[in-house]
Backbone bond lengths (Angstrom), bond angles and torsions (degrees), N, CA, C in turn:
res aa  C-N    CA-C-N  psi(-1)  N-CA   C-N-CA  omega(-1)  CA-C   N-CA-C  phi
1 X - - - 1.449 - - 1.523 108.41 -
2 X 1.412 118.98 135.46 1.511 121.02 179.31 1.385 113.21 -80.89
3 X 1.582 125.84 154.68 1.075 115.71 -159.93 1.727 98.05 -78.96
4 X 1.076 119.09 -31.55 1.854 126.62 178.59 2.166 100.33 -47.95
5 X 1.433 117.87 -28.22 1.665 103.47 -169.69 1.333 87.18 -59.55
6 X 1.440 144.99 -39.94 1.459 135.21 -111.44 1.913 83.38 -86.94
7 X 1.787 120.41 -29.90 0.691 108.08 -165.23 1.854 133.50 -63.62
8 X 2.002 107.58 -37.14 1.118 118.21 168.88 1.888 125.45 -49.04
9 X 1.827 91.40 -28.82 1.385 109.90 -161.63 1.465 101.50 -78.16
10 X 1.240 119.68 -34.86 2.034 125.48 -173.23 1.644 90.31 -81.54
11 X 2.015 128.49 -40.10 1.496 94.47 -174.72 1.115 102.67 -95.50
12 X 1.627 133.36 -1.28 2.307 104.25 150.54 0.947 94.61 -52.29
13 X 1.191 146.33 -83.94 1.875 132.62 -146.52 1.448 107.08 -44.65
14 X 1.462 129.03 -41.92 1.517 131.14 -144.34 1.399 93.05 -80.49
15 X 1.787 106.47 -47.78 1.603 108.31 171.92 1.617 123.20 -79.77
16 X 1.358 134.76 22.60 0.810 165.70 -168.89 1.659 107.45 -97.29
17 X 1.753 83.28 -66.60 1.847 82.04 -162.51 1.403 94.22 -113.97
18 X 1.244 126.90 28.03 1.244 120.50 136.01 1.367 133.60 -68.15
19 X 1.727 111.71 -39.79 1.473 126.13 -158.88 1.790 69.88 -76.15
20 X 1.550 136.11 -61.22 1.263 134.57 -179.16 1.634 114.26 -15.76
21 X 0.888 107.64 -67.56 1.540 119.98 179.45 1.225 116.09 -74.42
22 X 1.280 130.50 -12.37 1.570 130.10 148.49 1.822 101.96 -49.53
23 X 1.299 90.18 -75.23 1.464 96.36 -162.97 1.757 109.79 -55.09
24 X 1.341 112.10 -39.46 1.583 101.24 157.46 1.326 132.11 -19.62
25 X 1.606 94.10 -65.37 1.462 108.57 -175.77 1.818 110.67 -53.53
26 X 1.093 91.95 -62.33 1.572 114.79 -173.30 1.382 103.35 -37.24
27 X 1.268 128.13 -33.72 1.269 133.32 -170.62 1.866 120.97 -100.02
28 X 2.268 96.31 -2.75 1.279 90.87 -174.64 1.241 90.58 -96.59
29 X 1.577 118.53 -14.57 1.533 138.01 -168.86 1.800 103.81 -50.65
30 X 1.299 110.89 -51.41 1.151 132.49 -169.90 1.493 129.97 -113.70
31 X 1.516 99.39 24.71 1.619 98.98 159.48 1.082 141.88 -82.72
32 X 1.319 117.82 10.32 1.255 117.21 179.07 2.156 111.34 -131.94
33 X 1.250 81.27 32.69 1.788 90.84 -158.12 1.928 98.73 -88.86
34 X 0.915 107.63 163.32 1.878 114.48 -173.17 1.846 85.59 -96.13
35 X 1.253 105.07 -81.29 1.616 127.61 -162.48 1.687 128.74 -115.88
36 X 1.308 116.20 120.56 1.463 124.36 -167.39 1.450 104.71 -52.60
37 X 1.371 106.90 -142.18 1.578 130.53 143.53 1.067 127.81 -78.09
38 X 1.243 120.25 -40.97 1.184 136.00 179.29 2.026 109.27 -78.55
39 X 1.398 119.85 4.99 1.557 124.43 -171.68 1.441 95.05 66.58
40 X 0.785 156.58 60.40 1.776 148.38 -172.93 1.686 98.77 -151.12
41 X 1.387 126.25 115.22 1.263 112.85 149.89 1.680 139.02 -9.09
42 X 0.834 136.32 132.29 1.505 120.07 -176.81 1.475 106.13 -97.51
43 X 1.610 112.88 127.72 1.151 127.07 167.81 1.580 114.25 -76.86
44 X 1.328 104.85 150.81 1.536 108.95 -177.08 1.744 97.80 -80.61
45 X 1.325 124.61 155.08 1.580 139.00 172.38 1.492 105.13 -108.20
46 X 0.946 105.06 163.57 1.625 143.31 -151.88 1.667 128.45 -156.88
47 X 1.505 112.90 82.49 1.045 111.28 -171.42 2.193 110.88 -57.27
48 X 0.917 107.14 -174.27 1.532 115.43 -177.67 1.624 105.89 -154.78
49 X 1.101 89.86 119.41 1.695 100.91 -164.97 1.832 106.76 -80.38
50 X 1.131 148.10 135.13 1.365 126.90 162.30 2.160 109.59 -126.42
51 X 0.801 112.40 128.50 0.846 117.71 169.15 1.732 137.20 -65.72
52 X 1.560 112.06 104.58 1.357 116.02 179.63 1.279 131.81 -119.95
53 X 1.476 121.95 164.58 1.535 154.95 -157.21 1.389 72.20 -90.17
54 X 1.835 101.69 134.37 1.349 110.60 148.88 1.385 121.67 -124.67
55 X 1.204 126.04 136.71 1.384 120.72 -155.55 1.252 122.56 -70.34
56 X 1.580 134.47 129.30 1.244 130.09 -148.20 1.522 99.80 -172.37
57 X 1.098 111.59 134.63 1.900 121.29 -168.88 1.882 91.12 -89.56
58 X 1.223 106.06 -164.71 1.635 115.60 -167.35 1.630 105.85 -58.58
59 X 1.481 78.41 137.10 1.804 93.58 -160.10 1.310 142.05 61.30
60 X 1.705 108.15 0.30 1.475 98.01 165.52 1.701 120.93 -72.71
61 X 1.327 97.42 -138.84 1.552 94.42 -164.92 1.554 106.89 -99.84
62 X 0.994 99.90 3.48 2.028 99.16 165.28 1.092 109.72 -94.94
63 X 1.362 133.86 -43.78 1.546 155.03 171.91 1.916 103.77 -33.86
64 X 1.253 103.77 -56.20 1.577 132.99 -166.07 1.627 105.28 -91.61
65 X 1.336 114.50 -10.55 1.413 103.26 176.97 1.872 126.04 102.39
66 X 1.712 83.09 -28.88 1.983 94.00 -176.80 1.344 117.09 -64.51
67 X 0.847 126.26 154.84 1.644 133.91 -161.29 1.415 99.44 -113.74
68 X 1.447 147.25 -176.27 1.283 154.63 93.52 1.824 116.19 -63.00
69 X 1.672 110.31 -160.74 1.193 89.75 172.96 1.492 82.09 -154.28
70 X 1.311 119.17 179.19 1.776 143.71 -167.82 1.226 128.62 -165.08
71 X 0.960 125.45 158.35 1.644 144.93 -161.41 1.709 89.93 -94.36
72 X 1.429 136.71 67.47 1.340 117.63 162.31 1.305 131.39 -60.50
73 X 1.404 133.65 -24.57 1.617 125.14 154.03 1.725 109.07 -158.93
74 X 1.279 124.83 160.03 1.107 117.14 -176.70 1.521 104.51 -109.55
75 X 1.319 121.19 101.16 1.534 125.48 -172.80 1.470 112.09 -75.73
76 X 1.448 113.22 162.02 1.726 104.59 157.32 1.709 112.36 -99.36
77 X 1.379 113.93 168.72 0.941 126.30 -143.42 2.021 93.63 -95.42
78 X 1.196 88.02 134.05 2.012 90.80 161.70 1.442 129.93 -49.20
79 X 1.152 91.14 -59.34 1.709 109.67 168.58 1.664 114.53 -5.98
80 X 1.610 113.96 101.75 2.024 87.40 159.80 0.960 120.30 -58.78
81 X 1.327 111.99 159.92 1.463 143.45 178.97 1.681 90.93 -61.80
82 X 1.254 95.05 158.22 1.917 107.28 -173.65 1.791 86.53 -81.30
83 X 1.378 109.97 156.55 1.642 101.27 168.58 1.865 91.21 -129.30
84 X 1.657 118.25 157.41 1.516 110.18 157.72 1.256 85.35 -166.25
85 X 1.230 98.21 149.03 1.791 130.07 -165.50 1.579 94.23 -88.06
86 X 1.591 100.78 109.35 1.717 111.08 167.37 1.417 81.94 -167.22
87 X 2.195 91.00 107.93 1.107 99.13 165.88 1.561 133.61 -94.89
88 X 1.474 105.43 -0.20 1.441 107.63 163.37 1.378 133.75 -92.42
89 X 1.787 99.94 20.58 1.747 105.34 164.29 1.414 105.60 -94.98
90 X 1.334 110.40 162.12 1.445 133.89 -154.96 1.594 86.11 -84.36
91 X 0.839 135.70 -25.03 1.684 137.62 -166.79 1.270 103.10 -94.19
92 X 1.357 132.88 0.47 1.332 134.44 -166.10 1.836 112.43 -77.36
93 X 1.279 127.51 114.21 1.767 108.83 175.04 1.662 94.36 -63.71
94 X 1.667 82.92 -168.76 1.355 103.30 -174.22 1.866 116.63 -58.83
95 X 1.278 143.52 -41.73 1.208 151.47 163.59 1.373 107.94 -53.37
96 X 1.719 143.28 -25.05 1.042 136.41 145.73 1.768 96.07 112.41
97 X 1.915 94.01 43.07 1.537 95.32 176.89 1.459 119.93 -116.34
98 X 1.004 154.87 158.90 1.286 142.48 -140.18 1.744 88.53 -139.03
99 X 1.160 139.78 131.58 1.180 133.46 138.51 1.539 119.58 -118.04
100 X 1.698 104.87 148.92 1.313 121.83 -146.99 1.467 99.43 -137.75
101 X 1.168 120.88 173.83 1.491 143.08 -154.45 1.796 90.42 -64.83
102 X 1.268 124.01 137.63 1.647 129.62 171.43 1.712 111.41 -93.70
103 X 1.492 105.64 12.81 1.613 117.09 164.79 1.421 103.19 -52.46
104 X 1.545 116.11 139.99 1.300 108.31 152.08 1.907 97.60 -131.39
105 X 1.382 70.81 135.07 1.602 78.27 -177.50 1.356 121.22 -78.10
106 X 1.301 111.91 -17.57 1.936 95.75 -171.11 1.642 89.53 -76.78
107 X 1.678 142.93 -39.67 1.162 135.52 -173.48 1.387 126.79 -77.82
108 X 1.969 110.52 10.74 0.982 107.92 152.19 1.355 126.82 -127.67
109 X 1.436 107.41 19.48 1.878 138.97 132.33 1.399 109.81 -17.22
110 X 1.791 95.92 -66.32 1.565 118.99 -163.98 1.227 109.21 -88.60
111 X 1.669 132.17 3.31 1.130 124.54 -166.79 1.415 92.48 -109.37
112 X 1.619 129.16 -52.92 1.476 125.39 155.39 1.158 125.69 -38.83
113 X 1.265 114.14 -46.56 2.313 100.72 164.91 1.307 114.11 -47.05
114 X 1.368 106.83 -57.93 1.457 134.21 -170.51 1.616 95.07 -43.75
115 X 1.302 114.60 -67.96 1.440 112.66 -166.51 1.417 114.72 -88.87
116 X 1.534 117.55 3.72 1.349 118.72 159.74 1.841 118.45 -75.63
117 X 1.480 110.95 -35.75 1.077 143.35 -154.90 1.848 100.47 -71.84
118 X 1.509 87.57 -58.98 1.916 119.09 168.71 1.476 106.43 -42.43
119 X 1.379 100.63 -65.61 1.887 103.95 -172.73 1.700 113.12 -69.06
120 X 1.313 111.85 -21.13 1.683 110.60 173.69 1.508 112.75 -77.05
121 X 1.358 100.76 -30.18 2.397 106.11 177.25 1.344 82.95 -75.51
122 X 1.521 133.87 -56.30 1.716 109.41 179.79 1.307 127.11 -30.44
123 X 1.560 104.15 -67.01 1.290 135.60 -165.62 1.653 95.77 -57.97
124 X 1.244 134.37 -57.07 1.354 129.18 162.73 1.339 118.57 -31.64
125 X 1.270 109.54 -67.49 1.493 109.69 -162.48 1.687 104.11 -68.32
126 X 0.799 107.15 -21.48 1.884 111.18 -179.01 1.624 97.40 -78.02
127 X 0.693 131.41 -68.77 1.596 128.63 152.30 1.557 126.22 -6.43
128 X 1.459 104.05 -84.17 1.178 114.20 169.61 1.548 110.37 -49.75
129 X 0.965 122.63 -61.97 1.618 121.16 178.38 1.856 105.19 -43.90
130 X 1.553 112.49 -62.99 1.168 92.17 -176.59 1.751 116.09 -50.60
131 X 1.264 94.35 -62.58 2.185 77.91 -170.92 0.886 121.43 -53.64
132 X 1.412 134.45 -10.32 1.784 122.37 156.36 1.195 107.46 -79.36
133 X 1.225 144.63 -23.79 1.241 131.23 156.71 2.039 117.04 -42.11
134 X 1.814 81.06 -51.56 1.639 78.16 -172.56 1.458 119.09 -76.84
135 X 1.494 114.28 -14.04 1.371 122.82 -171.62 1.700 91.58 -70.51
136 X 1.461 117.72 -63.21 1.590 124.79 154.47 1.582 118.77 9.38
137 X 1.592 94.72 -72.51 1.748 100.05 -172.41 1.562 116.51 -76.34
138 X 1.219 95.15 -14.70 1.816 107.12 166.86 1.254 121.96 -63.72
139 X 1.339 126.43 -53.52 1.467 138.63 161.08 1.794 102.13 -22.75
């Protein structure tokens, strides 16, 4: 493997767990919300990681087996919706129950470190790869 594949392979991850931390946000945006656009509680999202071949002639990183990685779809989450009985909100059904966003925020606390944490070992290794590249053309 040439030391230049390492570079495509650190920015899938970087663009990876960026789109990640979009959807983080999006989901800290809206934890505490009654009703979407659609009148529907807002479910928390969930990126889905899939792992890919990047195209590369003898010895790159398809040749060798290494993958990149990608955002294959951004799902919603299983989780019920939180429910609590306040029957004088406008969002209330008939029994006088309120359901609200199934975000939980402290576990997407840990999902923004997590994917801050992810994009900086990217951001390293794309780094590191480049200046041995450039140390390389110095020789």
């Amino acid at each position: 493997m040439s030391l230049l594949a390492v570079l495509p392979i650190a920015g899938s991850g970087m663009a990876a767990e960026s789109q990640r931390l979009a959807v983080v946000a999006s989901n800290i945006a809206n934890a505490n919300s009654y009703a979407g656009p659609n009148g529907a509680p807002y479910r928390a999202r969930e990126p889905v990681f899939q792992a890919v071949s990047l195209p590369g002639g003898d010895g790159g990183p398809a040749a060798t087996g290494i993958a990149g990685v990608r955002v294959a779809a951004i799902v919603q989450s299983a989780e019920p919706l939180h429910e609590s009985y306040d029957p004088s909100s406008p969002y209330a059904d008939a029994s006088g129950y309120v359901q609200s966003s199934n975000v939980d925020t402290v576990e997407e606390m840990v999902n923004m470190i997590s994917a801050q944490q992810d994009y900086q070992a990217d951001l390293e290794s794309f780094n590191v790869a480049k200046t041995l590249a450039l140390r390389t053309l110095q020789i």
